[in-house]
N, C-alpha and C positions, 0 to 999 in steps of 0.2 A: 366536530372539528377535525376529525377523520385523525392519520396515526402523528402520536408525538406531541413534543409539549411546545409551549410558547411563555415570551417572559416579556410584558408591560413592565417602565418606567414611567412611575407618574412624578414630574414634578412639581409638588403644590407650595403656595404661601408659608406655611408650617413645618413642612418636613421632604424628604424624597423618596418614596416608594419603587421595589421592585418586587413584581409577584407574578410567580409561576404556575400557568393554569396548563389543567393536564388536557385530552383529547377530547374530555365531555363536556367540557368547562369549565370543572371544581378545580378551586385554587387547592394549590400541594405546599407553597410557601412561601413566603416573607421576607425582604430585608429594609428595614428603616430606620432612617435617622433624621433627629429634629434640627432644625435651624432655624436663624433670622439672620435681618436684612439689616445691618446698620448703617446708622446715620452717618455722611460723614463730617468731622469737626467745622465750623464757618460757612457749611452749605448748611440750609433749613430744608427739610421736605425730602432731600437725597435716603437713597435706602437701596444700598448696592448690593447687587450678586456678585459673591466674592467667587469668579470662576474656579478657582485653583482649589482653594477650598473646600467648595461645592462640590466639585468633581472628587474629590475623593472622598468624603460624604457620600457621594452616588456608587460608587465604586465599592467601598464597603457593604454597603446594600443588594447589591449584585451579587457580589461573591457568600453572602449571608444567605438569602435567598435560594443560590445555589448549591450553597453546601446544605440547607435546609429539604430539598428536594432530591438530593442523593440521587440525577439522573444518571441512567444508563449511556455510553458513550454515545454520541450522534442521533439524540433524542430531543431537542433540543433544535426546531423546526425555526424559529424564527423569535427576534426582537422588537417592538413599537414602541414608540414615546408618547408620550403626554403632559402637558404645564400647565402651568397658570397663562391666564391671558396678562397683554400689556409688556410684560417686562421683558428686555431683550439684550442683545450681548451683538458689538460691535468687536470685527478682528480687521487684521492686516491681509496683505497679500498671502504672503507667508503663516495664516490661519493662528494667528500669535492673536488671542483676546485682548485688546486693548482700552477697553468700555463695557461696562454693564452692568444692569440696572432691574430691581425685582419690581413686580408690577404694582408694588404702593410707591415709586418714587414720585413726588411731586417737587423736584427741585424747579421745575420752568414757570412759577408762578408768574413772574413777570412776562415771559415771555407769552403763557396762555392767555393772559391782561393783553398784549400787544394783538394778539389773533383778533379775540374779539371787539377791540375797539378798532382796527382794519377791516371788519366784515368776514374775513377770511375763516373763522372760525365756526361760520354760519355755513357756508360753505362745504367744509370740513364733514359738519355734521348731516347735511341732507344728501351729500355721496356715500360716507365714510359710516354714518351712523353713531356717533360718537363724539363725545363734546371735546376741550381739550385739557380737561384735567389733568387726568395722570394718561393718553393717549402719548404717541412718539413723535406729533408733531410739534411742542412745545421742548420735547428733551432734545429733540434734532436741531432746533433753535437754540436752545440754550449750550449746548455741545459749540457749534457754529460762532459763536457769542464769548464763552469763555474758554474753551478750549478747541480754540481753530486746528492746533495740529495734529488733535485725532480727528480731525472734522478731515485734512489731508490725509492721512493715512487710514481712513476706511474703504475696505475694501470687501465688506461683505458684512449684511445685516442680517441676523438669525433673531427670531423670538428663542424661551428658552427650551421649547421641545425639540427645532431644527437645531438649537446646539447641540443638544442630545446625539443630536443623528448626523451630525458634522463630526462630533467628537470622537462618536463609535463606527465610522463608516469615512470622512474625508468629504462625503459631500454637501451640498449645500441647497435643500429643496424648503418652501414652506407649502402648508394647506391652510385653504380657504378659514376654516374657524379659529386657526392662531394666527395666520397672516391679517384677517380683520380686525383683530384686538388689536393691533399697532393703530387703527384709525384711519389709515391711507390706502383703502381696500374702496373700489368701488363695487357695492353692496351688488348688485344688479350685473355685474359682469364675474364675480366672484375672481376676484384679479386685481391687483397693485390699478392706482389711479395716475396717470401721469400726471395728469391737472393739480390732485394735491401735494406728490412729490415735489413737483415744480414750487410749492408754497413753502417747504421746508429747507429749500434750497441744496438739497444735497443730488446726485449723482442717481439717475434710477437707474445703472449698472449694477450697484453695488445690491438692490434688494432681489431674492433667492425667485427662482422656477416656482411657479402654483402648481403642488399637484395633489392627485384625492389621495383622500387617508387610504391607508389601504394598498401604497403604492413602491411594491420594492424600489430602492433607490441605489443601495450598495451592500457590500459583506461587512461584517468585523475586523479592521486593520490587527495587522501584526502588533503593533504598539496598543490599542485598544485591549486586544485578547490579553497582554501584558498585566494592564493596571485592574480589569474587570475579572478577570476570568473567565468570560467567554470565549468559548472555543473560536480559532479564525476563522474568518469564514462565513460565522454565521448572520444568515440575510437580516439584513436591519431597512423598514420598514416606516412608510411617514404610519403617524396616526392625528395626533391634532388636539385640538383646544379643552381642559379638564372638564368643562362642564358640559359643552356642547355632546363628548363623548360619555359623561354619565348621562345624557340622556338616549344616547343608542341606546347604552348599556344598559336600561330597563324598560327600553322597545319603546320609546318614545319617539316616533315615525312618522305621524301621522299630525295633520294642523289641528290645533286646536287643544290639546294635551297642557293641562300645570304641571307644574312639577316643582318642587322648591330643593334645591341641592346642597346640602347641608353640610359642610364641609368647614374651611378656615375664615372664609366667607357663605355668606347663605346668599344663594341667584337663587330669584322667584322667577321664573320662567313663563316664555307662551310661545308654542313653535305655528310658523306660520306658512303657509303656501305662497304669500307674495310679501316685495319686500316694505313692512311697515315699521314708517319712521314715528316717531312723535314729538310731533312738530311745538310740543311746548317744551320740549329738551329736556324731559325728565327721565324716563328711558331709555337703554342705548338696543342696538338693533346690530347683531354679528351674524355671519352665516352658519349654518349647523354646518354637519360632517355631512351629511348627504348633499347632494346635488339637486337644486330647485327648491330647498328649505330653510326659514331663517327662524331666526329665537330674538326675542325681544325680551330684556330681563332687566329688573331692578335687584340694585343689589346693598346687602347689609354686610356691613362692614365689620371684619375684626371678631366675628359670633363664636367661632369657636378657639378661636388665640385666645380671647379672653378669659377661657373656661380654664383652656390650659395657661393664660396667667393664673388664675384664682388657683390651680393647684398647685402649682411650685410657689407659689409665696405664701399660705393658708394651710393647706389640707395636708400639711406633715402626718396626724394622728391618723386620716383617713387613708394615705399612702402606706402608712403600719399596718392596718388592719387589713388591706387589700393583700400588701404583701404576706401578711398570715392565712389569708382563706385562698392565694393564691388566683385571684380575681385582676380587673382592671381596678386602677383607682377612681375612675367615673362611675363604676359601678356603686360602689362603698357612696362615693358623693349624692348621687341621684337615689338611691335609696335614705339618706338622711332630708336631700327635699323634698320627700313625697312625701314627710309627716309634717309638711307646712302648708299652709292652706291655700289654695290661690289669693294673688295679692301678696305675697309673701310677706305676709305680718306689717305692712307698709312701706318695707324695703324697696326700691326703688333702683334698678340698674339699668345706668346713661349709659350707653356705649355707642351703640349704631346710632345712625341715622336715617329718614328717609332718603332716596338717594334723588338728589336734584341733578343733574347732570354738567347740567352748565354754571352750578355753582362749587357742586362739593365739597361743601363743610361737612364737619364732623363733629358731631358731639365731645366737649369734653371728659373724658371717662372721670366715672363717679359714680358713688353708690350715695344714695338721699335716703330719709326717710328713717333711720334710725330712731330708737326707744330704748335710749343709754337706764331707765330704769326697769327694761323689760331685756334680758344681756340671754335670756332661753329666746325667745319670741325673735330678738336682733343676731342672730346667731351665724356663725358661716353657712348651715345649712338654708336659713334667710338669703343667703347673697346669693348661693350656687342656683337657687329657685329665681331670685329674680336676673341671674345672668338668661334665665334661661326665657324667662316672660320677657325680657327687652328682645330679643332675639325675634320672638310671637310676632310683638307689637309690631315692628320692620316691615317684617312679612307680608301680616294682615296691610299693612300701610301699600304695599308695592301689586298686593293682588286686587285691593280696588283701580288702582292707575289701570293695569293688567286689563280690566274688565272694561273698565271704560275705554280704551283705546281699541278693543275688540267687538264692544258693543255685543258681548256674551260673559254670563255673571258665571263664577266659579260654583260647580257642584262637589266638584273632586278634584284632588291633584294627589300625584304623587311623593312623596319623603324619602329623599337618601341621602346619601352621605355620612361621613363618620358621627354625624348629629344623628343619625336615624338605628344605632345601634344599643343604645338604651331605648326605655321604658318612659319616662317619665318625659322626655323633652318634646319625643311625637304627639306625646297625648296633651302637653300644654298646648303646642301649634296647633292639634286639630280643633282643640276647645275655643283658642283665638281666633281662627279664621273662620271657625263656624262651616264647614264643610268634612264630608267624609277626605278622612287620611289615608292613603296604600301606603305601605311600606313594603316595597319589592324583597323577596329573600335578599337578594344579592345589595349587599351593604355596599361593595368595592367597583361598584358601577362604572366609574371611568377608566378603571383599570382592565378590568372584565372587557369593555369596547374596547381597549387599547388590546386587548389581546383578540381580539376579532380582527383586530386591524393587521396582527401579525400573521394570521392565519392566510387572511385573504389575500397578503403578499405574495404567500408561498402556494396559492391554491387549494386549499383545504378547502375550501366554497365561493360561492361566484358574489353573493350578494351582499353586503355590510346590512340594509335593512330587514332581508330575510332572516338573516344567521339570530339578527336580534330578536324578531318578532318569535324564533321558536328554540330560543336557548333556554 
């Protein structure tokens, strides 16, 4: 990565990450913190990004990070971001956020009912790739619907990695793999659709420049360097969509690669050479980060929130013991389910769902199957085991779709994500889906790409798919 370091922002579902890789690659250090999205009171299905909040959550993480990495002055080559797909943040002229929303909101139930019983959501989805669940054209309706005067006063639409880079920089760019997660991307020109902006009736002024990850945009403002502690100055960098870039991030380049990315949510993955829809709307179809490649993924909901529900409400004893041997507390957990047997004693954990697209439902969470006269056998270590077999089953459920739409049967796929850092959960998934598992070294895969993406900003290397293929 030639001289000097680089510092990835990931923002995911669960938490917001910054980490600082040094010239060879190897991460030097760390700042995170966890979050959620709440509801708000009389809306159903809302689940907002509290910008102001958030931002200083991220900001703490920065400055953590960097006082973790103890750099030398003017070491410190560049910045890239990284999010969640879906969720986005509407501001004013004056770059004042006025709107925003994390990528589980589904407040526009009604108005996704109204899409598709106008056809329009048919539509939507054979340009767009994407049904209209939790995409932007049902929130852009429903914004339009009950809250006309932000619906006046927008004036620039960010997903939340180009907040990122709005925030620390002034300006205002998306790329192809988080601008397609909004749904209003036509898949095939890798670029905003007029035709579906026209369907959600807003303004196509207001949505951001398409450009490749990879693509210096701006510096660090003076007020930026303020709240982060990044030096001014420093070049800030698009990078793009969390899972598309964990899949650079362990050389995932080429068509025809699995890969399951194990994170807040589990995306079962297939990258493709041309753009393939599926026309029974059960999978969604986004562009990757490279240019002339797309990913078609089904996805499981909720896989790893829930794990870390089960620890804050449950595994008190197990957060003691972690904190005495100085470990994770996942650790201490997944070693108590690996003295349970598959099946977890009959335990039973509802969480995920397969993911239908054009329906999305969700299971209601629940654990079945308890044996109230067997309390060793029904044990929390039962639950963390079958949090972890619901997860499998998903999986295994989204990689036959996978196969059948590819009309090629999985031999192997890849494992990462913060799910692919234990022991025990890889090796349930590989026994599920019945195919050899890789587990790349590199756990922090979208971060890792997102820090490629900073590189290539600043010139460190020419190629985003090379750099991956021999990191």
């Amino acid at each position: 990565m030639g001289n000097g370091c680089v510092m990835a922002i990931d923002i995911g579902t669960g938490s917001c990450r910054s980490i600082i890789f040094d010239e060879a690659g190897q991460q030097l250090s760390a700042g995170q913190r966890e979050w959620s999205h709440p509801e708000i009171p009389g809306i159903p299905g809302s689940h907002v990004f509290e910008t102001a909040r958030n931002w200083k959550l991220i900001c703490e993480g920065i400055r953590e990070a960097l006082s973790g990495a103890g750099l030398p002055k003017g070491s410190l080559r560049a910045v890239a971001t990284a999010s969640m797909r879906e969720g986005m943040v509407l501001s004013d002229a004056a770059d004042r956020e006025i709107w925003a929303c994390a990528n589980i909101d589904a407040r526009g139930i009604d108005e996704a009912a109204e899409l598709v019983r106008t056809g329009e959501a048919e539509r939507l989805f054979d340009t767009g790739g994407d049904w209209v669940s939790i995409t932007s054209a049902p929130r852009f309706r429903w914004i339009r619907r009950h809250q006309p005067e932000i619906a006046e006063r927008t004036a620039h639409v960010s997903m939340l990695s180009d907040w990122v880079v709005t925030r620390l920089s002034g300006e205002h760019v998306t790329d192809p793999s988080c601008g397609s997660s909004s749904g209003l991307f036509d898949l095939r020109t890798f670029d905003w659709s007029r035709e579906l902006i026209d369907i959600v009736g807003f303004d196509p002024g207001i949505f951001p420049p398409v450009v490749a990850p990879g693509t210096l945009v701006g510096r660090v403002t003076g007020r930026a360097a303020e709240e982060t502690g990044l030096p001014q100055g420093t070049p800030v960098v698009v990078g793009g969509a969390d899972t598309q870039l964990g899949l650079l991030g362990i050389g995932v380049t080429n068509p025809g690669l699995r890969t399951v990315v194990a994170g807040s949510f589990w995306q079962t993955t297939a990258v493709t050479d041309h753009c393939l829809i599926d026309r029974e709307r059960r999978l969604r179809t986004l562009c990757h980060v490279l240019p002339g490649l797309w990913m078609v993924e089904g996805i499981g909901t909720y896989c790893g929130i829930i794990m870390r529900w089960f620890r804050d409400a449950f595994c008190e004893p197990e957060k003691a013991e972690a904190l005495r041997r100085g470990v994770d507390p996942y650790v201490v957990m997944e070693e108590e389910a690996a003295r349970i047997p598959p099946g977890s004693n009959g335990v039973w954990g509802i969480f995920g769902d397969l993911l239908d697209a054009k329906r999305w439902l969700l299971a209601s969470p629940s654990f079945l199957g308890f044996n109230v006269e067997d309390p060793v056998g029904s044990s929390r270590a039962a639950c963390i085991r079958a949090v972890e077999e619901s997860a499998a089953y998903v999986t295994l459920g989204h990689m036959r779709i996978i196969d059948e739409l590819t009309g090629a049967a999985t031999t192997e796929a890849l494992f990462t994500g913060g799910s692919a850092k234990g022991s025990l959960w890889p090796q349930i998934a590989a026994d599920m889906l019945g195919v050899t598992l890789k587990i790349p070294l590199v756990k922090e895969s979208t971060a890792l790409a997102t820090a490629f993406c900073a590189g290539k900003g600043v010139g460190m290397y020419d190629d985003l798919a090379e750099v991956a293929l021999t990191a």
